[in-house]
C-alpha positions as CSV (number, residue, x, y, z in Angstrom):
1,X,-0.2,31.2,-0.1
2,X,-0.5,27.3,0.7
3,X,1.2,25.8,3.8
4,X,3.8,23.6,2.7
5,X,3.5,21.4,5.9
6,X,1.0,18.2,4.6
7,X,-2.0,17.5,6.5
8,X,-2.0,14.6,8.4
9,X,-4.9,12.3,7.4
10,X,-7.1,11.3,10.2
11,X,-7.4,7.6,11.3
12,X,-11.0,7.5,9.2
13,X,-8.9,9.1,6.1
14,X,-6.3,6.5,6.1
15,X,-8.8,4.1,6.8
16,X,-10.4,4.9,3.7
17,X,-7.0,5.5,1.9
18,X,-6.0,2.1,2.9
19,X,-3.0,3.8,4.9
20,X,-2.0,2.0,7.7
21,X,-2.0,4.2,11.2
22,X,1.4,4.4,13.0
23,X,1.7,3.1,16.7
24,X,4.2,3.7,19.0
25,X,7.2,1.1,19.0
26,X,6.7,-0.8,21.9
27,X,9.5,-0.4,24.4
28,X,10.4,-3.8,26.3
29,X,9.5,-4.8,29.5
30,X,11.5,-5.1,32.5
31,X,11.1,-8.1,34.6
32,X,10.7,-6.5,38.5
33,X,12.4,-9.9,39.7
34,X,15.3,-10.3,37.0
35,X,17.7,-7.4,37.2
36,X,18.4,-5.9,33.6
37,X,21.8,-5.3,32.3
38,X,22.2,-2.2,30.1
39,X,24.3,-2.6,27.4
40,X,23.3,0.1,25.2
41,X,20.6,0.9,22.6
42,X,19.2,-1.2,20.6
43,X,20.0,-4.1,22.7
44,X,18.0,-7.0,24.3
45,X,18.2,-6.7,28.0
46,X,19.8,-9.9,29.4
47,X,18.8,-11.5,33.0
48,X,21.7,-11.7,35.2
49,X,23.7,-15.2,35.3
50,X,24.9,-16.1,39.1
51,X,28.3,-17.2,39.6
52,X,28.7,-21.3,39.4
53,X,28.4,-23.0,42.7
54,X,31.6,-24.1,44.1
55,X,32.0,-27.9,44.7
56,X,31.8,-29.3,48.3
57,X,34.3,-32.0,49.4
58,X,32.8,-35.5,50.6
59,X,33.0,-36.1,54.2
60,X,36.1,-38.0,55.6
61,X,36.7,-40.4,58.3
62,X,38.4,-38.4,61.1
63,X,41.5,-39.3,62.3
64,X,41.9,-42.3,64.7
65,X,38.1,-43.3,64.3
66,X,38.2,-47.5,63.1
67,X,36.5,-48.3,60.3
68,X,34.2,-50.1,62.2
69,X,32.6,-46.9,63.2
70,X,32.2,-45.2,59.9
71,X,29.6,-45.6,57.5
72,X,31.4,-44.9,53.9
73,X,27.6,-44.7,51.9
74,X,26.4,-41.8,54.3
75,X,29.6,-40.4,55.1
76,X,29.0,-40.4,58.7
77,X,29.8,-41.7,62.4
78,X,28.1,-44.5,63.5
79,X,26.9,-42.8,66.9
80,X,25.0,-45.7,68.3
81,X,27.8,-48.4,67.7
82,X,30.0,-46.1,69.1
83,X,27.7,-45.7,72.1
84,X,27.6,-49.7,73.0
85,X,31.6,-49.7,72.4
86,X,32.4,-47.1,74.7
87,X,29.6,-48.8,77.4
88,X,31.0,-51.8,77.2
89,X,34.6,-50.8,77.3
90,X,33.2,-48.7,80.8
91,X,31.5,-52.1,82.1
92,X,34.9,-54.3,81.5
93,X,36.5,-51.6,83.9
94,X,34.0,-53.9,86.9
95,X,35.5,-57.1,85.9
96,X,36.9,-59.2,89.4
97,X,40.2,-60.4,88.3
98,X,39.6,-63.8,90.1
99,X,36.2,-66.0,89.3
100,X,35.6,-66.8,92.9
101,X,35.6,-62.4,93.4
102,X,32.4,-62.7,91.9
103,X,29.8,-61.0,94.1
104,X,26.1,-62.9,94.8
105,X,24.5,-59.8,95.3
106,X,21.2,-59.0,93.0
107,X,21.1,-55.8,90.5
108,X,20.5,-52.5,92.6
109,X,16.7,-52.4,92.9
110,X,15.9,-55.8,91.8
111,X,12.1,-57.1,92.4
112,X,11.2,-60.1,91.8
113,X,8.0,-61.1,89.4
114,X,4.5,-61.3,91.1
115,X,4.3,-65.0,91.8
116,X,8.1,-65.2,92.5
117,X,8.7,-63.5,95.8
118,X,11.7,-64.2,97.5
119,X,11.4,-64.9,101.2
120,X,12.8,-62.6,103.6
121,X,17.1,-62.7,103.7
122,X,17.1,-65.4,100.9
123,X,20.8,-65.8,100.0
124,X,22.4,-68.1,97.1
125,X,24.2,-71.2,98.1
126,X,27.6,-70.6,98.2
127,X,28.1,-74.7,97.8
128,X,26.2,-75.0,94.9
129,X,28.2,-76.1,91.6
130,X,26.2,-73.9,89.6
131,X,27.1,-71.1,91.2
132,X,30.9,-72.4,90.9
133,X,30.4,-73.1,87.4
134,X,28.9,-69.9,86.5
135,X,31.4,-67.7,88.3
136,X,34.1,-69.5,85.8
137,X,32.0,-68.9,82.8
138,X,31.5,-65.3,83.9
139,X,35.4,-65.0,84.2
140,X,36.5,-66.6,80.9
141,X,34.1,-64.7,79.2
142,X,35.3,-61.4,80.5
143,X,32.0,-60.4,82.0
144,X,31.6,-58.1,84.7
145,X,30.0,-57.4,88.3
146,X,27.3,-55.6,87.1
147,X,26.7,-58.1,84.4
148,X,27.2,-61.6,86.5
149,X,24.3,-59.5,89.2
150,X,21.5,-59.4,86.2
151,X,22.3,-63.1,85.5
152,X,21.7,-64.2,88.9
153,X,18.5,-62.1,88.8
154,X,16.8,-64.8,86.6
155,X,18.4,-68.0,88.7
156,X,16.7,-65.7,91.4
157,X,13.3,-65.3,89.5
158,X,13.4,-68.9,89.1
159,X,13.7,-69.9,92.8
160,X,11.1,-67.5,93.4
161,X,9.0,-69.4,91.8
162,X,9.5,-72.8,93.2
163,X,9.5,-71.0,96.9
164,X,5.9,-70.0,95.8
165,X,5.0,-73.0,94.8
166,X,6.2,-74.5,97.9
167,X,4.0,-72.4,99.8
168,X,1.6,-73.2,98.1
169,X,1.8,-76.9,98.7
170,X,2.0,-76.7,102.5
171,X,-0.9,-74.6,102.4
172,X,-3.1,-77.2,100.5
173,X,-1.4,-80.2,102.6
174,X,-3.1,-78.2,106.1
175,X,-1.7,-77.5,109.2
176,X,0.2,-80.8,109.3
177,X,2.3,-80.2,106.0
178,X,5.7,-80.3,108.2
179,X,4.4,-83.2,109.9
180,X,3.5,-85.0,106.5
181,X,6.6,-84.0,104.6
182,X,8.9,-85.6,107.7
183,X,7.5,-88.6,107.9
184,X,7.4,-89.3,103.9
185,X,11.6,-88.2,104.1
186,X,12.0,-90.9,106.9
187,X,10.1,-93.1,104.9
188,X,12.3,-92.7,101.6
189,X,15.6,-92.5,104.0
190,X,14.8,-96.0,105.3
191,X,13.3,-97.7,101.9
192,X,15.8,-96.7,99.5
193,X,20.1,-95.5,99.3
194,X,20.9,-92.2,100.0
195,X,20.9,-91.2,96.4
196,X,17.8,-92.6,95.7
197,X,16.3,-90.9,98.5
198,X,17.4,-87.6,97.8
199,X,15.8,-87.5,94.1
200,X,12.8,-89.0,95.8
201,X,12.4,-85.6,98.6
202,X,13.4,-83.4,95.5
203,X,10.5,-84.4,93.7
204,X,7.7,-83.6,96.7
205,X,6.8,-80.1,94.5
206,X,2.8,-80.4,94.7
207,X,0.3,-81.6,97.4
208,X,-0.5,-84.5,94.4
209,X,3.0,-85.9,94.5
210,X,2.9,-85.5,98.1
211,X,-0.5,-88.1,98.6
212,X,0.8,-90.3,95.8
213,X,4.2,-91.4,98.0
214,X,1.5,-91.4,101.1
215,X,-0.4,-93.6,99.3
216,X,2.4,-96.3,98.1
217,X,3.9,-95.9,101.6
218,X,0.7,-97.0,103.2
219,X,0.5,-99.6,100.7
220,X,4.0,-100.7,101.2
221,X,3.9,-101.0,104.9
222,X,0.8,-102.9,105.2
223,X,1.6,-105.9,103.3
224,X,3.7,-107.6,106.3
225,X,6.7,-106.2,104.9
226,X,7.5,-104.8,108.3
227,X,6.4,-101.5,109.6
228,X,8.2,-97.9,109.6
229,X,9.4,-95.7,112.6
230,X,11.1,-92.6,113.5
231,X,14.0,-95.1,113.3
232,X,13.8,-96.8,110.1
233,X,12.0,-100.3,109.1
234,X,10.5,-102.5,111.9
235,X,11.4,-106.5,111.3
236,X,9.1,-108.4,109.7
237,X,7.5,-110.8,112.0
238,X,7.4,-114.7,111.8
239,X,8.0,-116.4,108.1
240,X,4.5,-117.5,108.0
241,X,5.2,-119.1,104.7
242,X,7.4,-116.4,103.1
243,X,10.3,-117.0,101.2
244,X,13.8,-118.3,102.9
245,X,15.5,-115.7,101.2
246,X,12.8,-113.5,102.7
247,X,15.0,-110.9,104.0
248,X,17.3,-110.1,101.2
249,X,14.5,-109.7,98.9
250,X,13.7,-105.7,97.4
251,X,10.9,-103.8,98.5
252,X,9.8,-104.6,95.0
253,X,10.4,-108.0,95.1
254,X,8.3,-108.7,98.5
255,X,5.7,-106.1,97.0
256,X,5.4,-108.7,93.8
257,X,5.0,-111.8,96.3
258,X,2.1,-110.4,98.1
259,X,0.6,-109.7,94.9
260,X,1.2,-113.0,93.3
261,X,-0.3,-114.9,96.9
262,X,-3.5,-112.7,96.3
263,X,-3.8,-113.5,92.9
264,X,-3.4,-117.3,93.9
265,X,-5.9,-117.6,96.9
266,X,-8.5,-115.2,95.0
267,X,-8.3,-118.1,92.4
268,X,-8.5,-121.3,94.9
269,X,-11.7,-119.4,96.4
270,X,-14.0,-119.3,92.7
């Protein structure tokens, strides 16, 4: 009796009867990273969709903040504006509420550049119209006590400077440099009006400037125009030919006749 059951052909048998050899169906894949979703058989798994995001609102100015202060593009506080409001608005609280309640004292700390020392107790001119001037600027401009003191550090810098340069002169003028500068200011006092005289002193800066009026002095007062004293000018002596209105003539008037009799007797001699 035959077995009803038929044989299965091996893979060469099917090879040669051109019957092709089953495989198993391939199953799909799972993804480790993508969680599956079952959704029964015969389906294609599906990778799991995450809820939309929900929208975020735009940042808006808070409450009581000026516009100034908020920049719209970034949606943000201006932190450093804010900053130099509020300092400011803390340095108005030092303002004197009269001009002349503005203090001369120097910013807490202050030292002066090398070359501009200050000399020992060195104190602003109360008298000066600078100082007067400035105090009204400072008021009507609403600046305060700390503010006004670092402004009078650079009018302080400044006279440091000349102070040095001062002492500088006397030390290339010698020992004598008081002596010098005296006799230059009686000089100027006695030669020329008060005004005059003043620029003349406020010009004596440098040991040059110094020899160049010791110079014209020496020139001036050897000429027969008269000679100069702790006192003021000496009178001239005798006319000896001078002009008759000899003695209301300028200093630069009598200084021109010498010159032009030089001139005339150096051309009478050749």
């Amino acid at each position: 009796m035959t077995d009803p059951t038929p044989a299965v052909p091996t893979p060469a048998e099917a090879q040669a009867q051109g019957i092709q050899a089953a495989t198993p169906a391939q199953q799909p894949v799972a993804s480790p990273s993508i969680p599956q979703t079952d959704t029964g058989a015969g389906s294609v798994p599906q990778a799991a969709v995450p809820a939309a995001a929900q929208p975020q609102s735009a940042p808006t100015k808070p409450d009581g903040l000026p516009d100034t202060f908020w920049d719209k593009d970034k949606g943000s506080i201006k932190g450093e504006d804010l900053k130099k409001h509020f300092d400011a608005e803390a340095a108005r609280g030092d303002t004197p509420a009269e001009a002349k309640d503005y203090k001369t004292t120097l910013p807490e700390g202050f030292k002066a550049p090398e070359g501009a020392e200050l000399p020992a107790g060195y104190e602003f001119n109360e008298a000066d119209p600078f100082l007067q001037a400035f105090r009204k600027i400072a008021k009507d401009t609403g600046m305060s006590q700390k503010q006004f003191s670092a402004a009078l550090s650079v009018e302080a810098t400044r006279a440091g400077f000349v102070q040095s340069q001062l002492r500088a002169r006397d030390a290339a003028l010698g020992e004598n440099a008081q002596t010098r500068l005296g006799d230059l200011a009686t000089w100027m006092d006695a030669s020329f009006d008060q005004k005059t005289s003043g620029q003349l002193k406020a010009v004596l800066y440098s040991p040059e400037v110094v020899k160049a009026f010791e110079s014209m002095k020496k020139s001036l007062t050897s000429q027969g125009v008269g000679s100069f004293n702790a006192s003021g000018r000496e009178a001239p002596e005798a006319n000896d030919g001078k002009p008759a209105e000899w003695g209301k003539m300028s200093n630069v008037d009598k200084r021109t006749w010498f010159i032009q009799q030089q001139r005339e007797g150096a051309r009478a001699r050749h």
